[in-house]
N, C-alpha and C positions, 0 to 999 in steps of 0.2 A: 631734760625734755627731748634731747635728740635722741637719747639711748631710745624712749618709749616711743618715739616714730620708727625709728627701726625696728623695735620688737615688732610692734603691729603692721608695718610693710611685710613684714618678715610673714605674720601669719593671714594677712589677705594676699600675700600671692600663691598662698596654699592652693591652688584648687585644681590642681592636676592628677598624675598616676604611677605606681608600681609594687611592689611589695613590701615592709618596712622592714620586718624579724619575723623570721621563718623557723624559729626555735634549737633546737640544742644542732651545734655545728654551726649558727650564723657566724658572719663575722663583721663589724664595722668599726671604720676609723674616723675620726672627725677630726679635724683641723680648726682654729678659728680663732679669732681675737680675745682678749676678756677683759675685762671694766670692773674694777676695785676702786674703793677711794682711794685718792694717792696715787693710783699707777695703774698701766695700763699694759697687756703681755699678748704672748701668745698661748696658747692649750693645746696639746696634741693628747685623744685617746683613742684606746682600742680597745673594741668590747668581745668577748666571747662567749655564746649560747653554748648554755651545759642542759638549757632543759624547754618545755614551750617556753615559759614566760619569765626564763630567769638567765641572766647572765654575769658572767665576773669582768674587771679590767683591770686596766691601767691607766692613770694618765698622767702626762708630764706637762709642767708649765714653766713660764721663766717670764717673772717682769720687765720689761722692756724700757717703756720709758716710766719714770718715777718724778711726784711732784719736787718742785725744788727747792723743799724742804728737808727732803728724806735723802737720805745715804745709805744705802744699804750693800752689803755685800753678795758674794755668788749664792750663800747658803739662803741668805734671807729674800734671794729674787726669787730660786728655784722652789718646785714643787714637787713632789711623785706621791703617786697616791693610789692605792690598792681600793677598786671600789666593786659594788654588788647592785644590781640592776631590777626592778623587777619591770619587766616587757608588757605592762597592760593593755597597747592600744590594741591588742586584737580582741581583749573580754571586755572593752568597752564600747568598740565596732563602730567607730569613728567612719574610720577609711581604712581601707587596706595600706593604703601608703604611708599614713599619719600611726606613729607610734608615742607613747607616752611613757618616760621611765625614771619612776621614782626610785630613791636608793641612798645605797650608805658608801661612808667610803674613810680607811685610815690613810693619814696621810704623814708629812715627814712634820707637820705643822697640830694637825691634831685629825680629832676625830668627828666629821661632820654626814653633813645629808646633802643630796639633792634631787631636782626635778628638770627633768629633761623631756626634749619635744625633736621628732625627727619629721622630716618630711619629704620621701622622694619622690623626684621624678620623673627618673627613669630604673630599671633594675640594677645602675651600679653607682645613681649620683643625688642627693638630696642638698638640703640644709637642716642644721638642725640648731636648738638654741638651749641652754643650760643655768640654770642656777644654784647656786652651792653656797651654803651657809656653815660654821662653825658651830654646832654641838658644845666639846669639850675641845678646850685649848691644852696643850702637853705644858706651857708655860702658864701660871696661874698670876703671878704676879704682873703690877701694869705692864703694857709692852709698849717698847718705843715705834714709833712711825713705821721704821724698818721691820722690826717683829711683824708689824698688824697687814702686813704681805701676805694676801690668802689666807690668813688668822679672821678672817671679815668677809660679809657676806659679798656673793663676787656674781657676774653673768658672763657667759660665752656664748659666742654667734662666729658661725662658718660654716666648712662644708661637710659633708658627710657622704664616705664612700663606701658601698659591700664589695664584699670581697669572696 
């Protein structure tokens, strides 16, 4: 219940200003928490415009604290993840500062999707918030506690900076 008061704090205090993706050459980074059953980490990624409404990244994660139930090792905290963006919020004409970016992404864990929401405002600082679901897992048979680290659908909230 408290995640969904955040989310929704999160997008009534939308109602400000600045530019979100300004197309091939943008750059942004986001930093922020993320919320999985079981554990809770940090996210760091970086996106780069190659086109108007399409961009590639990166992003790195690391479980932090874990239920205490689970044991997991460095492999099974970490994350890195090669992912593909596509920039709508300007063909959907939202706001200029509000962007929307669905997409894909391979990772060290498998091969999933997400939808993201940015929101700045000002030209170099927003928030923004993520969700990432598992497609195909690389491990098909059950997985323990440890394994299901980012193998399950996950959310991130923080901040968002251009560059």
């Amino acid at each position: 219940m408290r995640n969904i008061l955040v989310v929704v704090a999160f997008f009534v205090a939308t109602a400000m200003s600045a530019q979100v993706y300004t197309g091939k050459g943008d750059q942004k980074f986001n930093i922020g928490a993320d919320f999985q059953s079981g554990a809770t980490g940090i996210q760091a990624t970086y996106d780069y415009g190659i086109g108007e409404n399409i961009s590639f990244g990166l992003t790195a994660g690391y479980a932090l604290g874990l239920s205490d139930d689970i044991d997991a090792n460095f492999g099974e905290r970490a994350l890195i993840r090669a992912r593909f963006n596509a920039n709508i919020g300007s063909v959907l004409n939202i706001d200029p500062n509000f962007d929307i970016f669905p997409g894909l992404g391979f990772s060290n864990k498998n091969f999933g999707g997400h939808l993201g929401m940015r929101y700045f405002f000002s030209d170099g600082f927003g928030l923004f918030t993520e969700a990432q679901v598992p497609f195909a897992q690389y491990k098909t048979e059950n997985l323990t506690p440890a394994e299901e680290i980012y193998n399950q659908f996950n959310v991130s909230l923080g901040m968002s900076f251009n560059f």
